[in-house]
C-alpha positions in Angstrom: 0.0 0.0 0.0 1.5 3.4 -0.9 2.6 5.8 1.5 0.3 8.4 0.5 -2.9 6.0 0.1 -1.8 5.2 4.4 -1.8 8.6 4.9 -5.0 9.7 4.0 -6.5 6.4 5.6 -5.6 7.5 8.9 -6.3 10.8 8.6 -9.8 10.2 7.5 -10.3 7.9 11.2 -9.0 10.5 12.5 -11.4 13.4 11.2 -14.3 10.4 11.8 -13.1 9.9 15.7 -13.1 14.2 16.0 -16.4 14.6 14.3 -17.5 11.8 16.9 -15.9 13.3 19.4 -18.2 16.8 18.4 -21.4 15.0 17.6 -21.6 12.2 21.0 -21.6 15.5 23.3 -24.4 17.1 21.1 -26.3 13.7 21.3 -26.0 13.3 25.0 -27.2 16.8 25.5 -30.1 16.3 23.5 -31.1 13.9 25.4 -30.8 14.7 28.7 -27.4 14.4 30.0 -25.8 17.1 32.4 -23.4 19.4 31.1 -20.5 18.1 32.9 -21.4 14.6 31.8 -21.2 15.7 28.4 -17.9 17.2 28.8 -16.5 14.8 30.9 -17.3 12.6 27.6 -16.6 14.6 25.0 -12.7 15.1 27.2 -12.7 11.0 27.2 -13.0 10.7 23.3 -10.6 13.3 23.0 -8.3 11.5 24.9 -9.1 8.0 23.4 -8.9 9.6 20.0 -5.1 11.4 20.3 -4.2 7.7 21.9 -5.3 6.0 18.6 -4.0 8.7 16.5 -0.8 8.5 17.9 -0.3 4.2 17.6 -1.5 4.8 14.2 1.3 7.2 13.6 4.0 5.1 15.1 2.5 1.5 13.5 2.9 3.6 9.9 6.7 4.4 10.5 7.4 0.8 12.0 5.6 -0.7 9.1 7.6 1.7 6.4 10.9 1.2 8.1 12.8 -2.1 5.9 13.7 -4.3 8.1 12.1 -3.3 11.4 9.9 -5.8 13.2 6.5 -6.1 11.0 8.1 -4.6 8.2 8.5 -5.0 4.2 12.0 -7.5 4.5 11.3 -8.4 8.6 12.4 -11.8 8.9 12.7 -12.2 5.3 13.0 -16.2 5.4 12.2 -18.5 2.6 8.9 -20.7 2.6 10.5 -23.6 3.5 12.0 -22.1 7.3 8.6 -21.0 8.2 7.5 -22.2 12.0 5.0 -24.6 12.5 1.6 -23.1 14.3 1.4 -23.0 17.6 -0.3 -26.1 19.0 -1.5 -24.7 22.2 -0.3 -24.7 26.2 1.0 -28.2 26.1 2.9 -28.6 22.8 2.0 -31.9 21.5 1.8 -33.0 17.8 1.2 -35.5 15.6 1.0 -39.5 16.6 -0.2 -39.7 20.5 -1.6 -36.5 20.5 -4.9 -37.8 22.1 -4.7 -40.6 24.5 -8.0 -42.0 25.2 -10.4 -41.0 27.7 -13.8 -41.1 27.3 -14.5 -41.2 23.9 -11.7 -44.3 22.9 -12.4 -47.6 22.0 -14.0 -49.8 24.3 -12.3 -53.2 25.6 -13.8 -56.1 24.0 -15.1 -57.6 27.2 -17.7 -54.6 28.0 -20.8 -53.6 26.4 -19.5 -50.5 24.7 -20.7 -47.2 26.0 -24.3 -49.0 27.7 -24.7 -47.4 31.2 -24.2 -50.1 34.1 -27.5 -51.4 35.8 
């Protein structure tokens, strides 16, 4: 994705989370809310919104930046080296994996899965 094409991307989230940021106040007040609760909000969006503004600016410099962590030639590794998934807490794969338990095979001897009685 161009750098230009980034740009305007986040600068139109941004001009959405500011006209937000203007119209949630208005709303509140319309219907009912305090004065001070609809400051107190419209201060909170604010906030939340120069927060997001400014990970969006640093995930665009990281992301443009060769070789840095997430970027264009990060790890640059051919197909072949890739990592297998992660399999969860306990790390087992393949043969083994599941051991029985309630849902395995029955002994010859028993009725199958018949409740007792």
């Amino acid at each position: 994705m161009p750098a230009s094409r980034t740009e305007d991307s986040v600068t139109d989230v941004v001009r959405w989370a500011a006209f937000s940021c203007v119209l949630v106040p208005v709303v509140l007040l319309w219907y009912g809310t305090s004065l001070g609760g609809a400051t107190g909000t419209a201060l909170g969006l604010a906030a939340v919104t120069a927060v997001c503004r400014a990970l969006l600016r640093r995930s665009e410099r990281c992301a443009t930046r060769p070789g840095a962590a997430g970027g264009p030639e990060a790890g640059a590794r051919p197909e072949t080296a890739r990592t297998p998934p992660h399999r969860g807490r306990h790390q087992r794969t393949g043969a083994g994996t599941h051991r029985g338990g309630r849902h395995s095979v029955p002994p010859a001897h028993t009725g199958g899965n018949t409740p007792v009685g």
